[in-house]
N, C-alpha and C positions, 0 to 999 in steps of 0.2 A: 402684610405684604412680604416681609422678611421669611415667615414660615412657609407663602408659595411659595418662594422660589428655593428654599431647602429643597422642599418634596419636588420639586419639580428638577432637580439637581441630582436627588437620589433617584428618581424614576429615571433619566437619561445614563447615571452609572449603571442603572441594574440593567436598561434596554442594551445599551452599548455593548454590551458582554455575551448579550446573547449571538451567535454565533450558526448558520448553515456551513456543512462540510460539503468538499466535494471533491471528487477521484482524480487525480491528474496518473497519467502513463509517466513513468520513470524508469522504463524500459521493457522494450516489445517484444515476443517472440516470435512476430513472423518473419516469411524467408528475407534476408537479409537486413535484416536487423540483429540475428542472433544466427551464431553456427553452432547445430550439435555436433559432440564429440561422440567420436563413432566406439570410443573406447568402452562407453558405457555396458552397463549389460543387455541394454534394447536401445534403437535408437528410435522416438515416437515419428511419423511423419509432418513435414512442415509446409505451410501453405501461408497465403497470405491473412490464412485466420490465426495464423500461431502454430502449436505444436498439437497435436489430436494423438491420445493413445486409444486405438479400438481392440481389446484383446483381455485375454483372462491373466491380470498380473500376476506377480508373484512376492510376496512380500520379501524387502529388501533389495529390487529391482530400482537400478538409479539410472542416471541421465546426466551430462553434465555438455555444458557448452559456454561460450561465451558471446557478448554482448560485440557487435561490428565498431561502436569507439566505448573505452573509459568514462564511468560517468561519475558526476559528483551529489550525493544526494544530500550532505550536509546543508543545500539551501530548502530542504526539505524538511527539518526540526530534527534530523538525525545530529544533533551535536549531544556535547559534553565530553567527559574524561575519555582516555585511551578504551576502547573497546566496550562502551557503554553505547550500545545504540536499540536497547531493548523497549524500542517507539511501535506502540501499538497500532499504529494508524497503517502500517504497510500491510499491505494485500494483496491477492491474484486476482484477476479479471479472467473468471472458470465459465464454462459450461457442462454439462451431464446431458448426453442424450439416454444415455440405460446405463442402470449401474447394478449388478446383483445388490450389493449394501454398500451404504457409505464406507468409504476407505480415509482412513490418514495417511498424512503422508507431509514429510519435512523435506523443505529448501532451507539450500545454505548459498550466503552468498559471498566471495572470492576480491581479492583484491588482484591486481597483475603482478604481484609475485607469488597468487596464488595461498597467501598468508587468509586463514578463514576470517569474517566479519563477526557473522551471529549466523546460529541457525534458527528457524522457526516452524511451528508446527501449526496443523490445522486439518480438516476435513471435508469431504463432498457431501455433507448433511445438508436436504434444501435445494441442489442445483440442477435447475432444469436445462432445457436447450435453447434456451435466453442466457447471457451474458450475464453476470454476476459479481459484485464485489466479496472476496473471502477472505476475510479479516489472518491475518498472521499472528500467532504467539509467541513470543520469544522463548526458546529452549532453556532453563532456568541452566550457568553455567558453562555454555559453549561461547560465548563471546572472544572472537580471540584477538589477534594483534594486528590483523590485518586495517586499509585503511576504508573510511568510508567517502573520500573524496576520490578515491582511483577504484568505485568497482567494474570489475571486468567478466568474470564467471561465476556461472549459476550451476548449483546441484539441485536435482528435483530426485527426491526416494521415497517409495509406498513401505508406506507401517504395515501394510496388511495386505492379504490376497482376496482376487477377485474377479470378475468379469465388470468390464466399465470402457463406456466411450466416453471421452471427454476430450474437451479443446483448452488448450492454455493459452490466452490469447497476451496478455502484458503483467508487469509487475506495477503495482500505482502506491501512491501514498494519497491519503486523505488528510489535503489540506482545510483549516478553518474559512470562512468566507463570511463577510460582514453582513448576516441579516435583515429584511426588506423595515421590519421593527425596529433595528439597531439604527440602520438609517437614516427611517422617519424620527426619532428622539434626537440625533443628532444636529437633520433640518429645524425640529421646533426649540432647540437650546439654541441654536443661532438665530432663528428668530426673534427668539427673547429677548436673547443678547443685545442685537439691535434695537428694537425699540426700548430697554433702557436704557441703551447710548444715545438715543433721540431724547430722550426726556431731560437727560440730565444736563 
């Protein structure tokens, strides 16, 4: 009896842990949720799908605008030390309708005194004219001083040239989400639980 309920002890720690992810928006790009700065070297069109570039880039072509309020993404697992927030989980919510080749291309994102956060890198390998999560890399190095609980401006710059239609539709992080398995181990450990507190 002692030995069930080990294993049955251990099977609930190992369900437990298993884990679904899933996308949350922690900041949009369409019209008025985000303004572009016309300073940039192009300015992409914005709509209420976000920002669309349809045109032949040019590598080192950048973008820059800011978010309509200061956000805090810290309830998002962007914590630890001053300017460590090299959390893989953040992404773009992309589209590709036509691209001559995949293009890279780095965001950086701004605190409101404008102090950089981290920049990150990534590519349109993959993206069709379905909506898509694109995973973020953090730039090994650029992390700077800026804050992660006041972001306010986004840089968006192409590594490469090209011809490409795409839409930028939000910034997401991917959060963990408790498992329909993790669940279930959890209901039959309190069932257990129960009826040896009946017995005893």
């Amino acid at each position: 009896m002692k030995t069930t309920k080990l294993l049955l002890i251990a099977l609930v720690f190992v369900l437990s842990n298993i884990t679904n992810a899933a996308n949350v928006t922690i900041g949009s790009f369409e019209t008025g949720a985000f303004t572009v700065d016309p300073a940039g070297s192009y300015v992409p069109s914005q709509s209420g799908l976000g920002l669309t570039t349809s045109r032949t880039v040019a590598a080192g072509e950048i973008w820059y605008g800011s978010f309509s309020t200061p956000m805090d993404w810290s309830s998002y697992g962007y914590t630890g030390t001053a300017g460590n927030y090299n959390n893989n989980t953040l992404g773009l919510l992309m589209s590709v309708t036509s691209q001559a080749s995949p293009l890279f291309f780095t965001v950086t994102v701004y605190d409101s005194l404008a102090n950089p956060i981290q920049s990150y890198s990534a590519d349109t390998s993959g993206l069709t004219s379905t909506p898509s999560f694109v995973a973020l890399a953090a730039v090994g190095g650029t992390a700077g001083s800026g804050l992660i609980t006041d972001i306010t401006s986004f840089a968006f710059s192409w590594d490469g040239a090209g011809n490409i239609d795409t839409t930028l539709s939000s910034i997401q992080s991917t959060i963990p989400e408790p498992s329909s398995a993790s669940l279930l181990a959890l209901g039959v450990a309190g069932f257990v639980a129960l009826r040896a507190r009946r017995k005893s």
